[in-house]
PAZAPA-4460 file (N, C-alpha, C; in steps of 0.05 Angstrom, whole numbers, plus 32768, in hexadecimal, padded with zeros to 4 digits):
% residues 257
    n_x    n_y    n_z   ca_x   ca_y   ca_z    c_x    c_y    c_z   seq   type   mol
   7DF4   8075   7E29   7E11   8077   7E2C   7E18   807E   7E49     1      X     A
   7E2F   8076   7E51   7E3E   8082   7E6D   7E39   8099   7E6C     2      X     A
   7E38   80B2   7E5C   7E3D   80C1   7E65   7E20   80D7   7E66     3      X     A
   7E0B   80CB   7E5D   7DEF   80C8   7E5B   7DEA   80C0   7E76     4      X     A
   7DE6   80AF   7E83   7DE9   809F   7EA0   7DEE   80B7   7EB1     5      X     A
   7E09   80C0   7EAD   7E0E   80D5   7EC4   7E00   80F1   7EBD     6      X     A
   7DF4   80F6   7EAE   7DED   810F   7EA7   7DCA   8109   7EB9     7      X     A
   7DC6   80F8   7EB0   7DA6   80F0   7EBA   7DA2   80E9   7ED7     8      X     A
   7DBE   80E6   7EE6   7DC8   80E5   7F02   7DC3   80FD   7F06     9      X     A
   7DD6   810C   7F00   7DDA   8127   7F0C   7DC1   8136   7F0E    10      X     A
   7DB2   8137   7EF5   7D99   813E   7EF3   7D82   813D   7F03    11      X     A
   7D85   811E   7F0B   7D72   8120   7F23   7D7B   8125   7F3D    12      X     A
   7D90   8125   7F41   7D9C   8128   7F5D   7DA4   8145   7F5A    13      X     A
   7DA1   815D   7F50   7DAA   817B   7F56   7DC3   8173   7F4E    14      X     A
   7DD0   816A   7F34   7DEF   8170   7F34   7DFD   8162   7F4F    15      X     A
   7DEE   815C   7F63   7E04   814B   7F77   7E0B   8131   7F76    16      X     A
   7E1A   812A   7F5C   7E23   810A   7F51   7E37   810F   7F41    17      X     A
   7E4B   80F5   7F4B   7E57   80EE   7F40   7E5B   80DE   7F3B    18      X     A
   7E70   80CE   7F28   7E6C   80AF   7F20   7E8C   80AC   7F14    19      X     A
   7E8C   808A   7F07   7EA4   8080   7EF9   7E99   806D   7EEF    20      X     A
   7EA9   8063   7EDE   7EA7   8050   7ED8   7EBD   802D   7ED8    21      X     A
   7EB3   8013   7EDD   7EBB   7FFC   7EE5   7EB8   7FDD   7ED8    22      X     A
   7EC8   7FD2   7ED9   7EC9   7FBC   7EC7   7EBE   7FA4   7EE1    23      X     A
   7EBC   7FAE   7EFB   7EBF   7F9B   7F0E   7E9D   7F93   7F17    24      X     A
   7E9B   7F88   7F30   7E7F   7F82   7F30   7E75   7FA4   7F45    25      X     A
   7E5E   7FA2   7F4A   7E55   7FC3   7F55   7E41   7FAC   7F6D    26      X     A
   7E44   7FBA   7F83   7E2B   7FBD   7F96   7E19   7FCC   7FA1    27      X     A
   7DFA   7FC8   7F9B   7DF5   7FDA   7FA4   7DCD   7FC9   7FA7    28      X     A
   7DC8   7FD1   7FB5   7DA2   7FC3   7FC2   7DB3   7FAC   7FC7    29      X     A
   7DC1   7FA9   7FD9   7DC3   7F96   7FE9   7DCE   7F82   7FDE    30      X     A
   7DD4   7F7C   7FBE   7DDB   7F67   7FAF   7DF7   7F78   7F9C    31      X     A
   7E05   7F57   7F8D   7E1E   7F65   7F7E   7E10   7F64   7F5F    32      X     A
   7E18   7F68   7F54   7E13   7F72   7F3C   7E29   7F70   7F20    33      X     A
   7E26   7F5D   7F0B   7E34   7F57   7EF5   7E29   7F60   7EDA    34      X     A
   7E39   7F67   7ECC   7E2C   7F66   7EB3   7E28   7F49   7EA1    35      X     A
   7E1D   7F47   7E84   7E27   7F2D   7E77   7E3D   7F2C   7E79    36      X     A
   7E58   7F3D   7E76   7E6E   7F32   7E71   7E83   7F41   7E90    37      X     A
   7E92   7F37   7E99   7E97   7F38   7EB5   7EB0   7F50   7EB1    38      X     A
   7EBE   7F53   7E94   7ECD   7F6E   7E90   7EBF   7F80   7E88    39      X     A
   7E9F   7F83   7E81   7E90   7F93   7E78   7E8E   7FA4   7E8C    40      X     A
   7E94   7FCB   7E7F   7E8E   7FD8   7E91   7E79   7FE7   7E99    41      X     A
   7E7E   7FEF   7EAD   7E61   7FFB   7EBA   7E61   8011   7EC6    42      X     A
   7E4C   8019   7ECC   7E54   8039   7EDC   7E4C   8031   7EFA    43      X     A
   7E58   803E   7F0B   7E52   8047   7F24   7E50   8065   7F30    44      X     A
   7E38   8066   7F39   7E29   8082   7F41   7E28   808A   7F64    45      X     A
   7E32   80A9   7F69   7E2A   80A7   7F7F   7E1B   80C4   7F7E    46      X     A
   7DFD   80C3   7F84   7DEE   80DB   7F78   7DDD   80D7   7F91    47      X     A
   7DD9   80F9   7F9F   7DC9   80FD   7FB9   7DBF   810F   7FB2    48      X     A
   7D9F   810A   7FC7   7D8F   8125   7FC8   7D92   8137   7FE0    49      X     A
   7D99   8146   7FE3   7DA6   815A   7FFB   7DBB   816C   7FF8    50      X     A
   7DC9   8172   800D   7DE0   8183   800B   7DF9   8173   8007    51      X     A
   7E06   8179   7FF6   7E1E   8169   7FE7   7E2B   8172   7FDC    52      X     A
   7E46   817B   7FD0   7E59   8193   7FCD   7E67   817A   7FB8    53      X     A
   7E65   8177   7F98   7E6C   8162   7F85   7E84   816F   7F84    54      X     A
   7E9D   815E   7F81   7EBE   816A   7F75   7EC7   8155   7F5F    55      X     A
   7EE2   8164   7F56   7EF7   814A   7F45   7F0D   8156   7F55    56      X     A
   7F20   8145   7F50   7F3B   814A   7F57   7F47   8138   7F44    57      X     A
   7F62   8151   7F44   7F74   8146   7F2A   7F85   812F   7F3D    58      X     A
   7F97   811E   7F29   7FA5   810E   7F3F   7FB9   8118   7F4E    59      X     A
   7FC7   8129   7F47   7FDB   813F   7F57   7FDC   8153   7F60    60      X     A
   7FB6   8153   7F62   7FB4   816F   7F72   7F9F   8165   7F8E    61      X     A
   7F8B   8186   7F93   7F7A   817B   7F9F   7F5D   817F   7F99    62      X     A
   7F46   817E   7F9A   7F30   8180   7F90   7F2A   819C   7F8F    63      X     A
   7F20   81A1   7F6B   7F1A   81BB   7F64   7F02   81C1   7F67    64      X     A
   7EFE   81D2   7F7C   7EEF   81E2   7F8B   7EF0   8200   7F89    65      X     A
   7ED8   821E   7F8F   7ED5   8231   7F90   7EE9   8237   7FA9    66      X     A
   7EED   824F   7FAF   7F01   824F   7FC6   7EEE   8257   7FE8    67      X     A
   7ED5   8255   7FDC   7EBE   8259   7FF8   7EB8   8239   7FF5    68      X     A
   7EC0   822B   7FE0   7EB4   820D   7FEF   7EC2   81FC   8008    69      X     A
   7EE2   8206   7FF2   7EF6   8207   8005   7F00   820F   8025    70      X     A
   7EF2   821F   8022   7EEE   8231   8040   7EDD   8222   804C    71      X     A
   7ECC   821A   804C   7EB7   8212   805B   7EC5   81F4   8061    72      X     A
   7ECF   81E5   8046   7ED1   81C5   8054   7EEC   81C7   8065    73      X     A
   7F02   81DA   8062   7F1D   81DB   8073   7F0B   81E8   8085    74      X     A
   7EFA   81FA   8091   7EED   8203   80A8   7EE2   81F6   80B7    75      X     A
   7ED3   81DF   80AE   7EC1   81DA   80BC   7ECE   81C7   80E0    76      X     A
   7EC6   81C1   80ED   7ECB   81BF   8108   7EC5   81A0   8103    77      X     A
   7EE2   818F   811C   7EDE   8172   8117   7EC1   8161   8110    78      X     A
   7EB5   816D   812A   7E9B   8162   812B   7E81   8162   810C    79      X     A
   7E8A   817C   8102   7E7E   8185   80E0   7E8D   8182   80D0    80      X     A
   7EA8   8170   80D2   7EB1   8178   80B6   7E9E   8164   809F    81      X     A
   7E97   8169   8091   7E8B   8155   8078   7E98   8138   8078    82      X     A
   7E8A   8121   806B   7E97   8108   8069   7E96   810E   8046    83      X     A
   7EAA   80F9   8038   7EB1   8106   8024   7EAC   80E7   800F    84      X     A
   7EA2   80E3   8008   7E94   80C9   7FF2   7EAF   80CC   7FDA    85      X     A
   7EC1   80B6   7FD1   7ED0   80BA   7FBB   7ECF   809D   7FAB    86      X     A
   7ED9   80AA   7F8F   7EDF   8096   7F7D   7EF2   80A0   7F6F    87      X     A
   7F00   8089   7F6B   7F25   8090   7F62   7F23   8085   7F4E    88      X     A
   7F2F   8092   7F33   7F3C   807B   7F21   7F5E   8090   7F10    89      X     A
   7F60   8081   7F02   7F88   8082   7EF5   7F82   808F   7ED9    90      X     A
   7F8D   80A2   7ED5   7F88   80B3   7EBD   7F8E   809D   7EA5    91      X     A
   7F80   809A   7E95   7F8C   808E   7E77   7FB2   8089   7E7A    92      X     A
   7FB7   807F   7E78   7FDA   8074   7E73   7FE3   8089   7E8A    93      X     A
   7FDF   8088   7E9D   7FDE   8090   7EBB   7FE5   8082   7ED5    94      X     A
   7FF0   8087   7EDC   7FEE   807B   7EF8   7FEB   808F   7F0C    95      X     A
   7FDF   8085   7F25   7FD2   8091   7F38   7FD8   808B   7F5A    96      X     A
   7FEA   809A   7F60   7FF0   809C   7F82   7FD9   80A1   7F95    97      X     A
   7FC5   8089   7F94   7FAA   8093   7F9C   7FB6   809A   7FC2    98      X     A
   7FC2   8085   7FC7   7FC8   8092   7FEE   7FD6   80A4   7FE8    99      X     A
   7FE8   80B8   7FE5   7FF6   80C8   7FDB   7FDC   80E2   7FD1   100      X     A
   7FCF   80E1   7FC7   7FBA   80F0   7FBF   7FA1   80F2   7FE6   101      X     A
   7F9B   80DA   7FEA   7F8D   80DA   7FFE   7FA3   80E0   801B   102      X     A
   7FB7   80DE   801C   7FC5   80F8   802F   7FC3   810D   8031   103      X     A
   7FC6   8120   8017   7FC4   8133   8011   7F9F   8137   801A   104      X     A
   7F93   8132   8014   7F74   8139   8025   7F7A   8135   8040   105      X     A
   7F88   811F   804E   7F85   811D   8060   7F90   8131   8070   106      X     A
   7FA7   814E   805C   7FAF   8159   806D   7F9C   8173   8069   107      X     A
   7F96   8173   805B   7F7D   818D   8053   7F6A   818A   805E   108      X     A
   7F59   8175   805E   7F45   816B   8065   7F4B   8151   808D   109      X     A
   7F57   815B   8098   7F54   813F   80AF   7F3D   813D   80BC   110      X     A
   7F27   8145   80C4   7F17   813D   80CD   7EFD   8134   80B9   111      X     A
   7EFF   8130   809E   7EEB   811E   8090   7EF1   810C   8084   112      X     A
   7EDF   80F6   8090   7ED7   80DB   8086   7EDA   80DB   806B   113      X     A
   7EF4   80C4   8061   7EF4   80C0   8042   7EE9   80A3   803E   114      X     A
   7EDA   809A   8033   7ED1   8085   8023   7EC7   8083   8004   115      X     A
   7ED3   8070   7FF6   7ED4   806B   7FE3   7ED7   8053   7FCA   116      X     A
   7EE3   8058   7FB8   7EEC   8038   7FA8   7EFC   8043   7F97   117      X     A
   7F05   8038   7F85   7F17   8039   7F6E   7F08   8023   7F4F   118      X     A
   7F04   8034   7F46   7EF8   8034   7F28   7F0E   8021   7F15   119      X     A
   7F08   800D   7F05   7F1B   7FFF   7EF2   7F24   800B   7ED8   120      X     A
   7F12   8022   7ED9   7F11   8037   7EB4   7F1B   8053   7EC1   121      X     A
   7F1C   8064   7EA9   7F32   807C   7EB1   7F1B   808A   7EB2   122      X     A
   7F03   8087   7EA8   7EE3   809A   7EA6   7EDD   80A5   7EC0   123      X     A
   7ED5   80BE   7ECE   7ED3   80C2   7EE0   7EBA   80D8   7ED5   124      X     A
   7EA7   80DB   7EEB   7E8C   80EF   7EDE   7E8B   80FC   7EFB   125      X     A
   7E88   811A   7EF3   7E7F   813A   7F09   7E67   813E   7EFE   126      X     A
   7E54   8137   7F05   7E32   813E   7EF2   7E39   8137   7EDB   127      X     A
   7E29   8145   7EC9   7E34   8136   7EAD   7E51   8133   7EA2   128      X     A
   7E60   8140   7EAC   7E7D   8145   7EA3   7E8D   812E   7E9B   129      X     A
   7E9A   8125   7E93   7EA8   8111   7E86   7ECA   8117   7E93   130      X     A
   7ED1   810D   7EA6   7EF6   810E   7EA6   7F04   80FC   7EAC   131      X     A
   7F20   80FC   7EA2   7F31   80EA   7E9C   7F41   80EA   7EB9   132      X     A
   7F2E   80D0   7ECB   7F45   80D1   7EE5   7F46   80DC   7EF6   133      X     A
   7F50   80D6   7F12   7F55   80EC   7F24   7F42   80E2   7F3D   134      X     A
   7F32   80EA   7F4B   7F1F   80E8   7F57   7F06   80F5   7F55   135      X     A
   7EF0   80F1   7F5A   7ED4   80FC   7F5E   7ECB   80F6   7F77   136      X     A
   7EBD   8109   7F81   7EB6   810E   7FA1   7E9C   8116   7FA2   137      X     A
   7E8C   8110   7FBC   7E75   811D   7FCF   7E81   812A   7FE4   138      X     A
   7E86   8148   7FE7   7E84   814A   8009   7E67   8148   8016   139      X     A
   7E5A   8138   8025   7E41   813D   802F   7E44   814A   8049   140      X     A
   7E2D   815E   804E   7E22   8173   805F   7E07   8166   806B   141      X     A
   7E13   8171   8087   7DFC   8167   809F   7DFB   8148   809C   142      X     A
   7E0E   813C   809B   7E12   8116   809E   7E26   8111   80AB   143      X     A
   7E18   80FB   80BC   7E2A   80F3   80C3   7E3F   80D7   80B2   144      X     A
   7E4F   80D1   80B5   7E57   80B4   80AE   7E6B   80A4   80B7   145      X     A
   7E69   808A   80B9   7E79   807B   80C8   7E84   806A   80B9   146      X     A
   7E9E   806C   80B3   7EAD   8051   80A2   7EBF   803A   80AA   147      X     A
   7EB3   8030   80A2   7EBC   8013   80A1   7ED0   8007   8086   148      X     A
   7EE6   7FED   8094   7EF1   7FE4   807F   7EE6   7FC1   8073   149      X     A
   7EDE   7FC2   8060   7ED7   7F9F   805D   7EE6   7F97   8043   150      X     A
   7EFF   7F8C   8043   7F06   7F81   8030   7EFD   7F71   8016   151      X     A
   7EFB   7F69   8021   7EE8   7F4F   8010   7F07   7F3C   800E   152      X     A
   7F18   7F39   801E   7F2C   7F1C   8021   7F32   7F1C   802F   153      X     A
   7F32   7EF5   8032   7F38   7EE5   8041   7F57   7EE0   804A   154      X     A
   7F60   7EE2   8067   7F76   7EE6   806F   7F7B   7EC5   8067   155      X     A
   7F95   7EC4   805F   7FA7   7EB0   8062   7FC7   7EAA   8070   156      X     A
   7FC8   7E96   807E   7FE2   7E92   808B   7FE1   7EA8   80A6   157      X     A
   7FF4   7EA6   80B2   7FFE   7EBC   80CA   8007   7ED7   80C3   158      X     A
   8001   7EDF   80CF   8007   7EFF   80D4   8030   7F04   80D6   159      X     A
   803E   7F15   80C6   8055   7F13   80C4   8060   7F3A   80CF   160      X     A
   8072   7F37   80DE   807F   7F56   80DE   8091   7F5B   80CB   161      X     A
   8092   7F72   80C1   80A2   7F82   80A6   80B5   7F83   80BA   162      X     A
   80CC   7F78   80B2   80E4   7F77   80C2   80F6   7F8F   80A7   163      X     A
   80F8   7F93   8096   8109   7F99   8084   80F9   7F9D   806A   164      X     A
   80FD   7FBA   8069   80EC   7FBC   804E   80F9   7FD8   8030   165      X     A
   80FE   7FD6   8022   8104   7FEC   800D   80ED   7FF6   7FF9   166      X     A
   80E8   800D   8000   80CD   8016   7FF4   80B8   8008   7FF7   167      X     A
   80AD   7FFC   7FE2   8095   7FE4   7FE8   809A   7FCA   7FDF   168      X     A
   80BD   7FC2   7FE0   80C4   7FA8   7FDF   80C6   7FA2   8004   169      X     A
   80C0   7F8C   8007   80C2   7F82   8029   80DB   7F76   801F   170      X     A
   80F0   7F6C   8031   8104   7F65   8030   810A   7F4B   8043   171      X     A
   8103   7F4D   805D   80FD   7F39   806E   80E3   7F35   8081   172      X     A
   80DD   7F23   8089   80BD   7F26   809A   80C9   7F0F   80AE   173      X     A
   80C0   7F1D   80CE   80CB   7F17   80DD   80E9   7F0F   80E6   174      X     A
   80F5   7F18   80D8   8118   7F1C   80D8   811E   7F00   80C9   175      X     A
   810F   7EF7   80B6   8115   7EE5   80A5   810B   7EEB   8084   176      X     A
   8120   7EDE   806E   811C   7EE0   8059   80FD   7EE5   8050   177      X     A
   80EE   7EF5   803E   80D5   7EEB   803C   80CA   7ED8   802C   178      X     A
   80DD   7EC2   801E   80DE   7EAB   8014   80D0   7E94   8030   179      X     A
   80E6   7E99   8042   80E3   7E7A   8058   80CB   7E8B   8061   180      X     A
   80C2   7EA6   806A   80B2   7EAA   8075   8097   7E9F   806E   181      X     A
   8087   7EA2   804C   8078   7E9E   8043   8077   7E7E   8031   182      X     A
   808C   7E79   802E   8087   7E60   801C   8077   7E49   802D   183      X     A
   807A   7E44   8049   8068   7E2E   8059   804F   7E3A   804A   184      X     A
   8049   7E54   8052   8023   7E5C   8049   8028   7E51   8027   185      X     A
   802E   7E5F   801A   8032   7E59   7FFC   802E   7E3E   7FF4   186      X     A
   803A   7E23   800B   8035   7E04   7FF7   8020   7E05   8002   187      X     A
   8004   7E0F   8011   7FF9   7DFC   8014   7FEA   7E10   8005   188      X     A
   7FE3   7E2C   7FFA   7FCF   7E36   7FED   7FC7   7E33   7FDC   189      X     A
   7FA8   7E2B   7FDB   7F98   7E21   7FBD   7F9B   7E41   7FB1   190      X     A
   7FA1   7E41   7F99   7F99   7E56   7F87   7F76   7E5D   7F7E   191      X     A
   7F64   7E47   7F85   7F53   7E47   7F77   7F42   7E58   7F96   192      X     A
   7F51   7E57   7FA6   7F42   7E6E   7FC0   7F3D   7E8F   7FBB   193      X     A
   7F55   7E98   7FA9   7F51   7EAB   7F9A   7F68   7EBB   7F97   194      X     A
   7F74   7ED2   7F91   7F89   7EE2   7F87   7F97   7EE6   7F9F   195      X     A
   7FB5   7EE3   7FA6   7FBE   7EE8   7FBE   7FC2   7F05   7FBC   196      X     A
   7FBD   7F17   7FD1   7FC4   7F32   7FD4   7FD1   7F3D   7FEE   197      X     A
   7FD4   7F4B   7FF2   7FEE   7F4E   8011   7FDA   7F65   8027   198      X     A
   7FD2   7F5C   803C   7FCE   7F70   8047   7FE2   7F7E   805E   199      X     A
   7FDC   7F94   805B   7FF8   7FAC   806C   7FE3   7FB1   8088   200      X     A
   7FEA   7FAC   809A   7FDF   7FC0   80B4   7FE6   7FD8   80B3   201      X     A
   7FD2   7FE8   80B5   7FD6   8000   80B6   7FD0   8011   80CE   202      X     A
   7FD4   8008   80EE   7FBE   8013   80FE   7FC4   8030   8105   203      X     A
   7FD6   804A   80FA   7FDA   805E   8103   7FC8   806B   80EC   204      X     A
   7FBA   8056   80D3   7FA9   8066   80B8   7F91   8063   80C4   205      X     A
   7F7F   807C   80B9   7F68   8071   80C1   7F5A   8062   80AA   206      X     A
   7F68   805F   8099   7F59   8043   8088   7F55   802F   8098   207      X     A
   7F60   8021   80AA   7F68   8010   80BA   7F4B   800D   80CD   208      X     A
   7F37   8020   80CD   7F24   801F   80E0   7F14   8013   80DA   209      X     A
   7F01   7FFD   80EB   7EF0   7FFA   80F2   7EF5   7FDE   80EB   210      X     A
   7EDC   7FC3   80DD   7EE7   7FA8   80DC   7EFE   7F9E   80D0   211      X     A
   7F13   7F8D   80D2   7F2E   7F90   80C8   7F28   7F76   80B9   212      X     A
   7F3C   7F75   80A4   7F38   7F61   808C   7F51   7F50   8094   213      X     A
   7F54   7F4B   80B5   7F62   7F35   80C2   7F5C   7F35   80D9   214      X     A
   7F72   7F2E   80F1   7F68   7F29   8107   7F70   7F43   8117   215      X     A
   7F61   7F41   8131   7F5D   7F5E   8141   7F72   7F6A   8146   216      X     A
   7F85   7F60   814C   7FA3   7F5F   8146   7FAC   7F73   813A   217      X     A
   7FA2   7F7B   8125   7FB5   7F81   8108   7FA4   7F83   80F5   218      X     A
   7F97   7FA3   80F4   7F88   7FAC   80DC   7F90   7FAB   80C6   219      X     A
   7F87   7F9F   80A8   7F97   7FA9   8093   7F8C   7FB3   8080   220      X     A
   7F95   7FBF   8067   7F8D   7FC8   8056   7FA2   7FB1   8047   221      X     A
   7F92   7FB1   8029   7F95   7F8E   8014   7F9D   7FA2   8002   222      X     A
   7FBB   7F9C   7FFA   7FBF   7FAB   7FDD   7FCD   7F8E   7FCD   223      X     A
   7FD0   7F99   7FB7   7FDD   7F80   7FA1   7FF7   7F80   7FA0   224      X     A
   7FF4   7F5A   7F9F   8016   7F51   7FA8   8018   7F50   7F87   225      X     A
   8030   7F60   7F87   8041   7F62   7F67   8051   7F49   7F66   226      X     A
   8067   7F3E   7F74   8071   7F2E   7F76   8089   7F26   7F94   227      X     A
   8092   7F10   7F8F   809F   7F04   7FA2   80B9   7EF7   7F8F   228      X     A
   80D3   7EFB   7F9B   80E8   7EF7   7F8F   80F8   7EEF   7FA6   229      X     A
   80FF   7ED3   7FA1   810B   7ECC   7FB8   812F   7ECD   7FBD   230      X     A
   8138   7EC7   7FA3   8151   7EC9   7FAC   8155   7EE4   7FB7   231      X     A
   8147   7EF9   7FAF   814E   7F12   7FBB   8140   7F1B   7FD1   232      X     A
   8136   7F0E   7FDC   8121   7F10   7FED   8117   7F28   7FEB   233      X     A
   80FD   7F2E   7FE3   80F9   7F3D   7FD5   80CD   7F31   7FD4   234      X     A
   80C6   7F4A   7FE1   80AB   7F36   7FE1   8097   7F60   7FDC   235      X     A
   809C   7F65   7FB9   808D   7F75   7FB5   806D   7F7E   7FAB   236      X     A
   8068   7F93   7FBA   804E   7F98   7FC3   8044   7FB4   7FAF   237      X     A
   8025   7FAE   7FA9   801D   7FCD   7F97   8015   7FDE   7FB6   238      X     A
   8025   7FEE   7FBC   8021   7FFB   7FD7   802F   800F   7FD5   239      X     A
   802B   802C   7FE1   8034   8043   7FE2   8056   803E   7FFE   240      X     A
   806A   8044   7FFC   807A   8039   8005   8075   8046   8027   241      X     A
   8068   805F   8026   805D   8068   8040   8055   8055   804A   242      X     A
   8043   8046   8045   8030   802F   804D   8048   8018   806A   243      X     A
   805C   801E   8062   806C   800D   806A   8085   801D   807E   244      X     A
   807C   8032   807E   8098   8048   8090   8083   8045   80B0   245      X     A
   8071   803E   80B7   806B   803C   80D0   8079   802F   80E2   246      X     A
   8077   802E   80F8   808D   801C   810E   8076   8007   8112   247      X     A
   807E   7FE9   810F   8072   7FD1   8115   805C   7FCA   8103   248      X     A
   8062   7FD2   80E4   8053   7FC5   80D2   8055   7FA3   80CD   249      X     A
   803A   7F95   80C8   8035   7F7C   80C6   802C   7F7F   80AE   250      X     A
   802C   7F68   8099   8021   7F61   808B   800F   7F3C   808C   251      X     A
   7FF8   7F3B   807E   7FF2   7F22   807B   7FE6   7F19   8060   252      X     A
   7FEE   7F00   8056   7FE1   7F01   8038   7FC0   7EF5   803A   253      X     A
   7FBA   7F01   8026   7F98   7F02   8026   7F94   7EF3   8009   254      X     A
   7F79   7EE3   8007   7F71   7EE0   7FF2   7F60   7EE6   7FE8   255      X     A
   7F56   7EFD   7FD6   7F3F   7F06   7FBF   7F3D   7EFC   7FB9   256      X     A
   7F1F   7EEF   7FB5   7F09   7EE5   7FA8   7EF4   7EF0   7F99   257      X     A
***
């Protein structure tokens, strides 16, 4: 069972593992990894031998910690602060402000490295523990780490400026409807290239660091296009509406494969 898996994690690794579980494909020795059935879920583990400080965090709080663990990771000095390993998922009939959540570290925590994923199931594992949602964490001690962004999609069409936007509906791109803006890209896109999704530049986030999932131009992070409504011009995005209050945000559409 899943929750067998994580107990026999933790076990060998000193309690420093955590895990979730995913319907999606997993990588890991260098190759991707399916089950027989491609909604079948699976676990994903992140279990070390060393110094490693395991958390959860609820979704509207911040990671429950002793108050000397706490001390030490808000103490530690730019150069030491820990890099911080996460996996996100959405409580059962939940939804989840995961940037909204990773602000909030970023204001507690600014000098450590967050990297991570987001889980397809609400299952989340602290050693053996079983919880519904939220996040699970590594702070690692005495590491260094360097993050990088790799999408995994392919930019399509030109790069557009958020001329006009309400929350995380865009309204116009480049001081035009976002109908005339996008429909040239739109006739000629094969669908069978893969899921269109929108990427946001973000270059004041440090998500935004390191290889960009477009051109040098214009780092982005790929969230999901909900829809496009043209008489209203109206081109809505699954995106935290912060995402979009920067001065000189671009967007470009991407295709998942």
């Amino acid at each position: 069972s899943f929750s067998a898996f994580a107990a026999a994690a933790a076990a060998a690794c000193g309690s420093a593992a955590v895990g979730a579980r995913t319907s999606g494909g997993l990588i890991g020795g260098g190759a991707e990894h399916y089950g027989p059935s491609m909604r079948e879920p699976r676990v994903v583990a992140l279990a070390l031998h060393g110094a490693a400080t395991p958390f959860h965090s609820p979704p509207e709080g911040l990671p429950d910690l002793p108050a000397e663990d706490w001390a030490k990771l808000a103490g530690a000095t730019p150069d030491a602060a820990p890099p911080l390993l996460l996996l996100a998922a959405p409580p059962r009939g939940a939804g989840f402000d995961l940037e909204r959540w990773l602000s909030r570290m970023d204001a507690a925590l600014p000098w450590s490295t967050k990297v991570g994923g987001v889980a397809t199931e609400s299952d989340l594992y602290l050693g053996a523990a079983a919880l519904d949602g939220g996040v699970v964490g590594l702070a690692l001690h005495d590491v260094a780490l360097d993050a990088v962004v790799g999408q995994g999609a392919a930019p399509v069409g030109p790069a557009f400026r958020v001329t006009s936007v309400e929350g995380n509906a865009i309204r116009s791109l480049d001081g035009v409807d976002v109908g005339a803006a996008l429909d040239p890209v739109l006739k000629d896109y094969d669908p069978a290239v893969g899921d269109l999704m929108v990427g946001i530049s973000v270059p004041t986030r440090p998500a935004a660091d390191g290889p960009a999932a477009a051109d040098e131009a214009h780092p982005y992070v790929v969230r999901r296009l909900i829809g496009m409504h043209r008489e209203s011009s109206a081109l809505v995005v699954g995106a935290a509406p912060d995402l979009f209050a920067a001065e000189d945000v671009w967007i470009q559409l991407h295709a998942f494969g």
